[in-house]
N, C-alpha and C positions, 0 to 999 in steps of 0.2 A: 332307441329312446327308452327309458326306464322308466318305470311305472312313476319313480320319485319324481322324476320331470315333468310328468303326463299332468298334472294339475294346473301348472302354470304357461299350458299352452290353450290358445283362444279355440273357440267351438270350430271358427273354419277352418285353423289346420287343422284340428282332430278330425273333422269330416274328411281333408283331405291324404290324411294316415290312412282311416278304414278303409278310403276309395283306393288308395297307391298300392295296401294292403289284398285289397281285392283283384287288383292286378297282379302283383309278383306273387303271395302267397299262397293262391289258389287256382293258381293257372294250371297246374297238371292234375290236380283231385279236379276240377271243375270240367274237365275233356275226357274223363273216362266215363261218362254217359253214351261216349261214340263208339264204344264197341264192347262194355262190361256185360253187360245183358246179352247182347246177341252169342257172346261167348259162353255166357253162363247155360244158356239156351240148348247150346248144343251138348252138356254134358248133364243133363237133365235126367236123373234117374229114370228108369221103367216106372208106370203105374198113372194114378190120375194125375193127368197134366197140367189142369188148374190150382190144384193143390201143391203140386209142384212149382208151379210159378209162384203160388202166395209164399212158399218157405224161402225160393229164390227172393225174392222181394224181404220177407222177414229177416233175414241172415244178412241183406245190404244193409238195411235201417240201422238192425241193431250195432253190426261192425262199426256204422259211420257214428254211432252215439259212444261205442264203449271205447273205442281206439284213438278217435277226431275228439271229440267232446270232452269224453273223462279222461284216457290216459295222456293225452299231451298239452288240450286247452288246461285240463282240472290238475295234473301235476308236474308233468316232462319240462314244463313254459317256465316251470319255477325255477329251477336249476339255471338260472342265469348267473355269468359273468359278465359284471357289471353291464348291465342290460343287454347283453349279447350271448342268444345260443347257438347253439347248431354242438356236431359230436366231439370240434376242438376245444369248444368252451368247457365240456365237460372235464376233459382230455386237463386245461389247464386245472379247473378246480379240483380236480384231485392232483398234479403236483403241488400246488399249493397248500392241501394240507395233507399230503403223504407223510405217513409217519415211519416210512423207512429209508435208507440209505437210497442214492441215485441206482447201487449199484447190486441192491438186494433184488430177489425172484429172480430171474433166471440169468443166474450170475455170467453165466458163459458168454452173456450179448448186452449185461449192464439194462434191460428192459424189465421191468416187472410185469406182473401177469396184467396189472389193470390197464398199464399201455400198453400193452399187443391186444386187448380185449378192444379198445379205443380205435386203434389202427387198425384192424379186421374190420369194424362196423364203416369209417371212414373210407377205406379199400373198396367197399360195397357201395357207398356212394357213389365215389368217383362212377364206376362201374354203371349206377342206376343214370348216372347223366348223359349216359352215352346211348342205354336204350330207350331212356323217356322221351327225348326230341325223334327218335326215330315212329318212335310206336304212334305218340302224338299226332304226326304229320303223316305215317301211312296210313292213322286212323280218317286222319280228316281226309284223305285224298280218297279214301273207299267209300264217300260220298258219291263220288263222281256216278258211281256202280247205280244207284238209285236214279240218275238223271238219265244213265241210256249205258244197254250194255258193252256199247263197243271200246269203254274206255277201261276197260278191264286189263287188258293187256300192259297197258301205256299206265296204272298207276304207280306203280314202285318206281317208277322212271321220272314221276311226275315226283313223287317223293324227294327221292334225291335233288332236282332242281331244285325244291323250294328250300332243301338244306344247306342247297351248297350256297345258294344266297343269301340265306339265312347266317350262316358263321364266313361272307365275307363282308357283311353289315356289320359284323361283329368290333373292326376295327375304329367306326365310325363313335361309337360307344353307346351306350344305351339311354344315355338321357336324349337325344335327340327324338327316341320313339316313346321314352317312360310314361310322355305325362298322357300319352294316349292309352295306356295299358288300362288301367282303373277303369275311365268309362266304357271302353269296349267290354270289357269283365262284367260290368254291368249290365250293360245293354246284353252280353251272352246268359248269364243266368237270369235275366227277366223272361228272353224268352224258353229257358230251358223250362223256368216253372209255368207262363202259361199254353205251353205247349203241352207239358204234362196235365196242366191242370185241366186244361179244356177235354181232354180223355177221363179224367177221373171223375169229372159230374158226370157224364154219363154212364159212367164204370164205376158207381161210388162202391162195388162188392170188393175191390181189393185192398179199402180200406180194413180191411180182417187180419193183413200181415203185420199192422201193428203187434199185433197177438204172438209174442214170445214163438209160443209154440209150433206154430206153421214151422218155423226155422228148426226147432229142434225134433219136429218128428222126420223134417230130413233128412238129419243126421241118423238118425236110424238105418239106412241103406247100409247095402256091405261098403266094407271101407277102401274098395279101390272106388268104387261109384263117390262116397263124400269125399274122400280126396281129390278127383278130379273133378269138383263141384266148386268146392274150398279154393281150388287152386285159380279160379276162372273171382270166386267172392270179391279177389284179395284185391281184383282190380280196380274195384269201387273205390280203395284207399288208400292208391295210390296217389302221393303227393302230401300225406299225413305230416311224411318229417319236417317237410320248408316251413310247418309253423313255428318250429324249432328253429330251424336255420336262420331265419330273415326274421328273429325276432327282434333284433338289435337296430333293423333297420326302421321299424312301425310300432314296437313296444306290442307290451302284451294284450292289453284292454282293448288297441286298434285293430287288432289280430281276433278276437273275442268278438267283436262287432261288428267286423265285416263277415265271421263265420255265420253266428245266430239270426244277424237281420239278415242277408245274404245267401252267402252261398248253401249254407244246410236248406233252408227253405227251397232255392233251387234248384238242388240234386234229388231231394226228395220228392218233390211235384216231380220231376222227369221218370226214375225210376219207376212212382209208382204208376205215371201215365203211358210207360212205355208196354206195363205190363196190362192195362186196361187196355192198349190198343190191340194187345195180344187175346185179350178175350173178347172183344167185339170182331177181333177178324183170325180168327183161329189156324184160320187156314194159310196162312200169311209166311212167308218165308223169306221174308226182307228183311233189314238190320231193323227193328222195330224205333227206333233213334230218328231216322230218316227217314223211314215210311211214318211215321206219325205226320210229317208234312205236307201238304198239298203237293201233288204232281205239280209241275209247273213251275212257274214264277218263285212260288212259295218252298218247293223244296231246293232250287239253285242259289238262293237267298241264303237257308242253313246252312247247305253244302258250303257256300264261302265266307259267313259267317262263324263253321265252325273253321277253317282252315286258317283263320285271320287268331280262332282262338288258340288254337292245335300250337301256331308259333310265336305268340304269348308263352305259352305254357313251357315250351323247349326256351326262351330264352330265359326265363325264369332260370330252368335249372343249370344252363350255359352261363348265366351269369354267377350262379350259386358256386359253379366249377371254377372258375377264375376266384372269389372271395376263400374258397374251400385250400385253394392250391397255394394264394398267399401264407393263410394262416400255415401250411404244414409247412413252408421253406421258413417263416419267422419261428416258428416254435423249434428247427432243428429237422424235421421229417422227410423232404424235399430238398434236392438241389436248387442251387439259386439259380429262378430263369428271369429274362428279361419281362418288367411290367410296366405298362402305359399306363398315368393315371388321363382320362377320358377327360374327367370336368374336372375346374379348380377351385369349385364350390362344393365337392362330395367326395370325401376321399375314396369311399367304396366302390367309384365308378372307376374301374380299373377292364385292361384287356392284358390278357396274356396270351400272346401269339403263339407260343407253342405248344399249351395246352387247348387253345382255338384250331390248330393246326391237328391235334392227335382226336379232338371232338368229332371235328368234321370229317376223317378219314373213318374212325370208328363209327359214325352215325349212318355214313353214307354202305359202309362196307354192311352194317347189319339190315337195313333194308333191303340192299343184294341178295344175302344171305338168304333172309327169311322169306322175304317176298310178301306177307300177308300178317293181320293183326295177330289172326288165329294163330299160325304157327310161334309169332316173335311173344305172344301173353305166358309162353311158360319162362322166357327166359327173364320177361320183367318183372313178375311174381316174386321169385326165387331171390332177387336182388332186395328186392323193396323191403321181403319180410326178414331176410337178415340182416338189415339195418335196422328197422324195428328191434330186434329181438336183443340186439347189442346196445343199443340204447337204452334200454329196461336194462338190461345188468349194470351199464356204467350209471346207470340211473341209481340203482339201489346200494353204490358204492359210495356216490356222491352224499345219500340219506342219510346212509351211516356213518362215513368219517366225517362229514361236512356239517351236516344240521344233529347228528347225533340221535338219530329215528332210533327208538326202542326196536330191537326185532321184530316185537309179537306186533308192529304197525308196517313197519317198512317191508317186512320178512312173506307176508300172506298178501300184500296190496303188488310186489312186485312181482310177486308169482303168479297173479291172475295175471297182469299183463304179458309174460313169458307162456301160460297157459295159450292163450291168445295168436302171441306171434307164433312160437313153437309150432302149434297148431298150422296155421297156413304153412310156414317154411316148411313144414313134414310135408304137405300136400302138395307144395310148386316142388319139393327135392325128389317126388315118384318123376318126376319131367325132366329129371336129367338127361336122358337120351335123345327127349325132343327137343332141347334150346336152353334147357337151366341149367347145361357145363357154362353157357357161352358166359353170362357174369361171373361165375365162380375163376374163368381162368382171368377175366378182366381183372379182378380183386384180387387175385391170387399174382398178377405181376408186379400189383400196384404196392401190395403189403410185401413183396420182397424187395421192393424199392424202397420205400423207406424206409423196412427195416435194416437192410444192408446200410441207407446212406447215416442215419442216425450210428450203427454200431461202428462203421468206420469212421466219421468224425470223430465219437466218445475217444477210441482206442488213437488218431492222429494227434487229440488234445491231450493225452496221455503222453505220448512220446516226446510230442513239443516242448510241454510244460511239466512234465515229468519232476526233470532233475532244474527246476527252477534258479533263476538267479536272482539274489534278492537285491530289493530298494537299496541298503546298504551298500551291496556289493555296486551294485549300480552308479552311486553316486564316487565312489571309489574308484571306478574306472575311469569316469568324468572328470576326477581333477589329478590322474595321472600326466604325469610331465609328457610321457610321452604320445598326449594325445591330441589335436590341436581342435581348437574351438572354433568355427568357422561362423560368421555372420549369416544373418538368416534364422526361419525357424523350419525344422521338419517331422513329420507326425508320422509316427510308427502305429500302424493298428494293430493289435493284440487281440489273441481270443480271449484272454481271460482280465478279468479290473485289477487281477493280483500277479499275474505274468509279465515275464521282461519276453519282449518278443526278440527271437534267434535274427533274424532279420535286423536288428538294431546291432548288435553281438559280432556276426559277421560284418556289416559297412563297418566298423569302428576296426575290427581287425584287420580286415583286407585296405580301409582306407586313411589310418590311424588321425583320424576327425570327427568331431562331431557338432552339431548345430548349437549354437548358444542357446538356443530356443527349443528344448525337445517335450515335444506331448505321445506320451504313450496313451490309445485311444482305443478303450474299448466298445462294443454295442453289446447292450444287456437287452433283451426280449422278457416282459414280462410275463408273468400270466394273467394277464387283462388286455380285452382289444385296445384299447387307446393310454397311454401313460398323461399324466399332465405334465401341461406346458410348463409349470414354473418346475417340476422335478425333471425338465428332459436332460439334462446336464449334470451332474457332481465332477470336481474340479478341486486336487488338491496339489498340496508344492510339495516333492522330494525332497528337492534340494539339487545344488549344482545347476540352476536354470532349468532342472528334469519336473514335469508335471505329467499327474494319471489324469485323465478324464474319463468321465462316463455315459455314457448317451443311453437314455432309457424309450425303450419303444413298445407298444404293446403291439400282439401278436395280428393286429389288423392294421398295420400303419408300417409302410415301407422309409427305412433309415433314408439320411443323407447327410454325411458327411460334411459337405458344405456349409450346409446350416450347421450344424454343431461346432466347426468352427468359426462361424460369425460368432455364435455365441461363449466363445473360449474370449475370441476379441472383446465381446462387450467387459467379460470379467477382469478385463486389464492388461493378461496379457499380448504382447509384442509380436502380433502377429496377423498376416494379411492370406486371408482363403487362395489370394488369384496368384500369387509369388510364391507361398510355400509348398515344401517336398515332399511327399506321403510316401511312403515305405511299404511295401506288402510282401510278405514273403508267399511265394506259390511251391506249393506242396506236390514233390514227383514220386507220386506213390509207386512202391514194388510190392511184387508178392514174394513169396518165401521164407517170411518172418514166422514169428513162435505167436503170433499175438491172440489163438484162440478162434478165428474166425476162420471157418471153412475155405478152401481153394475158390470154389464158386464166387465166393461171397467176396475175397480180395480181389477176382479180376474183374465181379461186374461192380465192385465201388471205386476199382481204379476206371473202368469208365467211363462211369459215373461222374467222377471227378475231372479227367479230360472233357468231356461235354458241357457242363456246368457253365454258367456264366461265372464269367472272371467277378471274385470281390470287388476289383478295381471298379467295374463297371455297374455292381449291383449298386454300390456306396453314395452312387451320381459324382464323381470326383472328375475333372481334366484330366485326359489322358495324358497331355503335356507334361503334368506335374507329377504323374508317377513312375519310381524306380521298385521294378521287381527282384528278387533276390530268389532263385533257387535253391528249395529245401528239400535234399528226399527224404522219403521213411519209407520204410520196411513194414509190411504189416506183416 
């Protein structure tokens, strides 16, 4: 929802935005209280300990104000497409106002540097989705460890359960649990603050890490001791991006209000009370999180309180993966895979099974893996802050070709954030050896996927549409004697609103016929999540009975065919969705072509292409109704 709308909606749903808000947007920054501190803990410089905790405590505060606060609520939130962020929104607003060719910057692959810049930070995400529901859920389940030691062994194990139920819930869709999300969010950050708070009247001395400088005379330490300090900070903010991402879903101002009346107030009471517990019990070697609650009744309570949060938090970003995975197949990035829409009152409640299939294989595998919080915080660091850090740069792109930021503004305000991220990703990238490869190869297969599938399309729609045949010629073909016109109507889809697709070319050759009624049918992808309804269609007459259509979608809204042609019928023409012939030509790619693209790169986007879901079937079309035609190319 965009800010423009936000005036003309009633007080209760806005309360009901903050609260929905407080559930999907802050479910992963709201769960790193269960294990950011205890980690920070163990990487605690040499020297006075108290003072060392105050700086641990100051370096949370301020990260959670300069990175939460300024850099994403006070600028990143701005950067919308039309009321929708996240890093493909960006992605679109700068083709939108790209001021060079499709096929300028690195001409060899048709990509410019600011969309492979775009595609790296997105690569990262994907990647961060995979270890957030893990870290999340083996965070909450190291609760158990507080209630009695013997469940020590059996927690990773308990982990996985709860995941693999967790992504086979998946199918059922997520409103069925949403509208519980909000209040439990609530109810979890009330008691994170007075849980915190009830330690800090008694411990009112750590009120002192306000004070800047606790934080930075810890950075004074050698620099392998603050880099592995840095690297444990970053966990505090993690979850920063979804106010980005799911901004389209709750607008900005809901997003605004459920952080400052909310969640900051209760991340804060907990940090600072975790570390007042630590000064009344010094001697303490518990996850201070969990030990702040009463033995008993009262710590089993948190324990499943936080695990009820922990899976909150992972479907947040499980859901964010399915929304993330739509946009990159609609924009061109992603092969088309099959998607369910869940409800038919919310188009964004969608499942995609086989990215729900590769989530849970990879969540369940990194819990395996790692076994513990400790070990898996270097590998989710490393992810989180490379997404940030990619953001600030497509940020500062967006500044400048889009709103036309002077440098000496855009230039110094985007470098402290880069300052910033830079900073942490130097300190989780010393952790390569210990679990920061494992996002880096996640993102590193994910950006050769879409880069490959994006530069083999470019180069397929090249060769397809190459040596084009025009409207003219077209209509020409049509009223040759030797071609007969057969009753009926049948629709060719085409990749481009200006292409005669080969597939029409062929049937008239090999069948010397053609339909009285022919629509060449294209789908145009905007760069905006939703097109309107009254532009979903352009519809014009060749001639010879031959018409273009055009069906416009924006990059959050999945095509369908069927509909486009009810709506071809509404415009007059002579023709019925459930009788007529749809034409698609399927593409049998080879390798050993001249076309520029590496050996690797032709045989994993052929396939790529063999795996794909059929266009037939992305379209929503009858399968009855359609003839395929065999096309190869050569790359």
């Amino acid at each position: 929802m965009s800010e423009a709308s936000d005036s003309h909606v009633s007080t209760g749903a806005k309360a009901a935005l903050c609260l929905g808000a407080l559930g999907v947007v802050f479910g992963d920054i709201g769960t790193s209280p269960l294990y950011t501190m205890n980690e920070c803990i163990t990487h605690l410089p040499e020297g006075s300990h108290m003072d060392g905790m105050l700086g641990i405590l100051s370096l949370i505060f301020w990260s959670l104000v300069l990175v939460v606060s300024v850099k994403y609520l006070g600028f990143i939130t701005k950067a919308d497409n039309h009321g929708e962020g996240g890093i493909f929104a960006l992605l679109a607003l700068i083709h939108a106002h790209r001021d060079s060719s499709p096929h300028r910057g690195t001409a060899r692959h048709g990509l410019g540097i600011s969309v492979v810049v775009i595609l790296i930070g997105a690569a990262l995400l994907f990647g961060d989705g995979i270890i957030t529901p893990a870290i999340s859920v083996l965070g909450a389940a190291e609760g158990l460890n507080a209630i009695g030691t013997g469940f020590a062994r059996y927690v990773p194990w308990i982990a996985c359960v709860i995941l693999a139920a967790l992504f086979w819930f998946q199918k059922r869709g997520t409103m069925q649990i949403g509208a519980v999300f909000g209040p439990v969010m609530l109810v979890w950050f009330a008691a994170l603050g007075v849980l915190g708070g009830w330690y800090v009247v008694q411990a009112p001395y750590v009120l002192h890490a306000l004070d800047p400088r606790y934080g930075l005379r810890l950075l004074h330490n050698p620099p392998g001791a603050v880099a592995a300090l840095l690297g444990s900070i970053v966990l505090a903010i993690t979850g920063a991006e979804a106010l980005y991402a799911d901004m389209g879903h709750f607008g900005r101002r809901a997003i605004a209000i459920a952080w400052y009346g909310v969640a900051f107030p209760g991340l804060v009471l907990n940090y600072f009370g975790q570390v007042a517990y630590l000064y009344l019990n010094p001697k303490s070697a518990d996850n201070p999180f969990f030990a702040m609650a009463p033995e008993g009744t009262m710590r089993a309570v948190l324990t499943g309180l936080s695990i009820v949060a922990a899976i909150i938090a992972s479907q947040a970003l499980i859901s964010g993966a399915y929304s993330l995975s739509r946009q990159a197949i609609q924009l061109g990035y992603f092969p088309r895979l099959k998607i369910n829409h869940t409800s038919a009152g919310h188009s964004g409640q969608i499942y995609v099974p086989f990215v729900n299939m590769l989530l849970a294989i990879g969540c369940i595998l990194t819990v395996l893996m790692f076994g513990s919080t400790d070990r898996l915080a270097s590998a989710y660091g490393i992810a989180v802050t490379g997404t940030m850090a990619f953001t600030s740069g497509a940020f500062f792109m967006v500044a400048r070709r889009n709103w036309k930021w002077p440098l000496w503004f855009a230039g110094p305000l985007c470098a402290v954030f880069l300052v910033v991220d830079l900073g942490f990703f130097g300190a989780n990238a010393r952790k390569l050896a210990d679990g920061g490869w494992y996002p880096l190869v996640i993102a590193g297969g994910i950006l050769a996927m879409m880069h490959t599938w994006k530069t083999g399309r470019n180069v397929v729609f090249q060769r397809v549409y190459g040596g084009n045949v025009t409207e003219e010629e077209l209509t020409t073909i049509a009223r040759s004697k030797y071609v007969v016109r057969v009753s009926g109507a049948a629709v060719f889809m085409v990749g481009s609103p200006k292409g005669t697709p080969l597939a029409l070319l062929h049937h008239v050759k090999a069948n010397r016929c053609l339909h009285k009624t022919v629509v060449l049918l294209s789908i145009v992808t905007e760069d905006r999540p939703t097109a309107p309804k009254e532009h979903r269609l352009q519809l014009r007459d060749i001639g010879e009975g031959i018409w273009r259509a055009t069906g416009h979608y924006g990059y959050m809204e999945s095509p369908d065919v069927t509909d486009l042609v009810s709506l071809i019928k509404e415009a007059g023409l002579t023709i019925n969705s459930q009788s007529a012939t749809y034409f698609f030509s399927r593409e049998m790619v080879m390798t050993g072509g001249n076309t520029g693209m590496w050996e690797w790169e032709k045989s994993f986007y052929s396939f790529l292409i063999r795996n794909a879901r059929p266009a037939k079937d992305y379209y929503n079309i009858p399968p009855s109704q359609i003839i395929e035609i065999g096309l190869p190319v050569q790359l």
